[in-house]
C-alpha positions as CSV (number, residue, x, y, z in Angstrom):
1,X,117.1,98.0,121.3
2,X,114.7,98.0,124.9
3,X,113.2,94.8,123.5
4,X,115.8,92.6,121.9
5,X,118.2,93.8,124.6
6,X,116.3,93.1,127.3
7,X,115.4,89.9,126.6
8,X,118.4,88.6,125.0
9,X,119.8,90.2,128.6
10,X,117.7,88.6,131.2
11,X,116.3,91.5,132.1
12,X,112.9,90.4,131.0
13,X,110.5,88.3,129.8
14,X,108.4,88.9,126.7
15,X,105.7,90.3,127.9
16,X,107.6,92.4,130.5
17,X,109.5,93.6,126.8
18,X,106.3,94.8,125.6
19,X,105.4,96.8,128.6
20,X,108.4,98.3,129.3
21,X,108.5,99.4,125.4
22,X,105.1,100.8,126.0
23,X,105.8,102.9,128.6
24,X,109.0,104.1,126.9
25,X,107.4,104.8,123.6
26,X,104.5,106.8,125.1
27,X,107.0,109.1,127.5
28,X,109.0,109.9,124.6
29,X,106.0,110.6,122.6
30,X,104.8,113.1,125.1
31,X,108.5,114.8,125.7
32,X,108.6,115.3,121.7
33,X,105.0,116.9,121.9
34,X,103.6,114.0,119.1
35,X,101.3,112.4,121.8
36,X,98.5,114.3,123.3
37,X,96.1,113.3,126.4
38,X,93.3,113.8,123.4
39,X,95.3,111.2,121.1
40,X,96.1,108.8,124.0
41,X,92.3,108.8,125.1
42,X,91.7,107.8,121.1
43,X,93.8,104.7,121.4
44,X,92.8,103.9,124.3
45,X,89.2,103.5,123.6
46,X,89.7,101.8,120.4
47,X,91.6,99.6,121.8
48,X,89.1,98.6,124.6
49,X,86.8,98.2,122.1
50,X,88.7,95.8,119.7
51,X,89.2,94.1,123.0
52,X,85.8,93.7,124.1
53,X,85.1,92.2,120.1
54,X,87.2,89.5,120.4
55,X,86.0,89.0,123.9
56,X,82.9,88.7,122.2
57,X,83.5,86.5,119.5
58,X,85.6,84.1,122.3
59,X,82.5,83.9,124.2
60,X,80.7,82.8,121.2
61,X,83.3,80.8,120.1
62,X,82.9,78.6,123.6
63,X,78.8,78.6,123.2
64,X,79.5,77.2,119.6
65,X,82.0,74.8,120.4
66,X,79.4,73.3,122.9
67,X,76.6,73.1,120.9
68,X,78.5,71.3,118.2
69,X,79.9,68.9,120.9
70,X,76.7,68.3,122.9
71,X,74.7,67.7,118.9
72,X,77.3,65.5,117.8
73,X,77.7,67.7,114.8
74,X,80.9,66.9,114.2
75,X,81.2,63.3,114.5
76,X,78.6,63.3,112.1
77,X,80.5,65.6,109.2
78,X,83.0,63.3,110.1
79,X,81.2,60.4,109.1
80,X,79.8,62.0,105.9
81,X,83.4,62.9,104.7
82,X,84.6,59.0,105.8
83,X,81.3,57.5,103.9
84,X,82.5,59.6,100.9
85,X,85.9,57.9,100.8
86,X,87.9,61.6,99.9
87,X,91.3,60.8,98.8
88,X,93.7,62.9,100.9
89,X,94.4,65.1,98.2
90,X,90.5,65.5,97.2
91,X,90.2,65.9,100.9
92,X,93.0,68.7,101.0
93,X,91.6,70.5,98.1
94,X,88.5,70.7,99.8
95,X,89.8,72.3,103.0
96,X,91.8,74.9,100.5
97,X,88.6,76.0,99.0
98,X,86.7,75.9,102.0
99,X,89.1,78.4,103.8
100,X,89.8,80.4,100.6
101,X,86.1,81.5,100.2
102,X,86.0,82.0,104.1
103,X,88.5,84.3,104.1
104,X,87.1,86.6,101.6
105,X,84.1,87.3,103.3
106,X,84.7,86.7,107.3
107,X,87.9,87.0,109.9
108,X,90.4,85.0,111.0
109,X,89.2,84.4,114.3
110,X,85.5,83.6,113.1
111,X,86.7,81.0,110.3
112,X,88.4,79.0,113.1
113,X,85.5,79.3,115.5
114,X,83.5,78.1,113.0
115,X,85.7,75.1,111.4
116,X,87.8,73.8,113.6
117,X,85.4,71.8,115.0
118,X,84.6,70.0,112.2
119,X,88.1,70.0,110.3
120,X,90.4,68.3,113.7
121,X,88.5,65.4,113.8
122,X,88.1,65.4,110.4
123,X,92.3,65.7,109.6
124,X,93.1,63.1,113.1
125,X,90.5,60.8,111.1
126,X,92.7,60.6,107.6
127,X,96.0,60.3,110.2
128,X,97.3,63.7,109.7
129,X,99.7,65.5,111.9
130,X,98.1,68.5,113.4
131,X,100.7,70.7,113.5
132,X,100.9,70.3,109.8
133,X,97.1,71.1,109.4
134,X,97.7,74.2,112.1
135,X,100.4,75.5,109.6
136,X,98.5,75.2,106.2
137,X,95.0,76.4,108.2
138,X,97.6,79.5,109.1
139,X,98.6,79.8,105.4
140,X,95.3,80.0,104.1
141,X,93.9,82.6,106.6
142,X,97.0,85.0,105.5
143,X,95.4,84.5,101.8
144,X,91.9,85.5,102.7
145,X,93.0,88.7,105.3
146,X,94.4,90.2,101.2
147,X,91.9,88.1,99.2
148,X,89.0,90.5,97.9
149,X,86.5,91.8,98.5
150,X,87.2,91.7,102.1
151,X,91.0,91.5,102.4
152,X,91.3,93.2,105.4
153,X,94.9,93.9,105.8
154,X,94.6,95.8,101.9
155,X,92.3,98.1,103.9
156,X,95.1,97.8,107.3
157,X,98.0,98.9,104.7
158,X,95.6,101.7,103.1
159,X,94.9,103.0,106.6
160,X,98.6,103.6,107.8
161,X,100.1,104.4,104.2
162,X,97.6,107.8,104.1
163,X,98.9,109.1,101.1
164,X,98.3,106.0,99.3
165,X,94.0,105.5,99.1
166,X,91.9,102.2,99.3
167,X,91.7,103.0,95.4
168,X,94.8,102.6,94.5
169,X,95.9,99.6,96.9
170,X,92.4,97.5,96.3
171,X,91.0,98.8,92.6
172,X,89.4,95.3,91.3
173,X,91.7,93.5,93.1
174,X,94.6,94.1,91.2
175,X,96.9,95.2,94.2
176,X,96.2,92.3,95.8
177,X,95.5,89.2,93.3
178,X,99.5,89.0,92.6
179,X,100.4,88.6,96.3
180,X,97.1,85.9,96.7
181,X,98.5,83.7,93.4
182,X,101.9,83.4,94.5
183,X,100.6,82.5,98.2
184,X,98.6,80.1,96.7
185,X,101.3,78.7,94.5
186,X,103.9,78.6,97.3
């Protein structure tokens, strides 16, 4: 109610909505006695510390990015893809497996660190609209955060859903491989 009335009233911005639901949710957490200095030191540090990780991998993201700009790296996957002559479908179903067996393994944040340099100027080159490419790249990084064996948000849901184990939610996959064919599919 703080957040959607607030900003649907003027009273705030976004990001002023977060805040202010911040500070609200941790007072009433300490008046009802759920929220302890103990447990709000606990958040606190892992949150710093999931900060300071993707910090990290933005750093190295930038370092990357530079050294495939100042090697001409990409200009020259670009020409090997061109030289090759990929229709736009061959070249599509090559992204799509590309990204799928990325996201089993690695993050998000770290598959577009590493391909995005390569893929934009690869897409621009067929003529494709990049905000089209943005929205299927999105698509296919939901797939690999429940694709196995990584699937990071199986292991997400098992965390918060603590009566339900990783066992049940991620045995062989079977949890998960519904929800990653009918992504696929859609």
């Amino acid at each position: 109610m703080v957040i959607v009335g607030g900003i649907y009233g003027g009273m705030f911005t976004a990001t002023e909505a977060a805040a202010v639901s911040v500070v609200l949710t941790t007072i009433i957490g300490f008046a009802q006695r759920r929220l302890t200095m103990g447990v709000m030191w606990r958040a606190v540090r892992e949150s710093l510390v999931q900060t300071a990780a993707i910090f990290l991998i933005a750093g190295a993201a930038k370092i990357f990015v530079s050294f495939v700009a100042l090697t001409g790296m990409a200009g020259a996957v670009v020409g090997m893809v061109s030289d090759a002559e990929l229709s736009l479908a061959m070249l599509m179903l090559v992204v799509v497996v590309i990204y799928l067996v990325l996201g089993m393994f690695l993050d998000p944040i770290g598959i577009m660190v590493l391909t995005l340099p390569f893929m934009v100027p690869l897409i621009e080159g067929y003529g494709l609209n990049l905000i089209w490419f943005g929205v299927i790249v999105v698509k296919l990084l939901e797939i690999g955060l429940i694709t196995p064996p990584v699937g990071l948000n199986v292991f997400v849901v098992s965390n918060v859903t603590k009566s339900v184990g990783i066992d049940k939610i991620f045995p062989a996959s079977r949890g998960s491989w519904p929800w990653t064919c009918w992504s696929c599919c859609c």
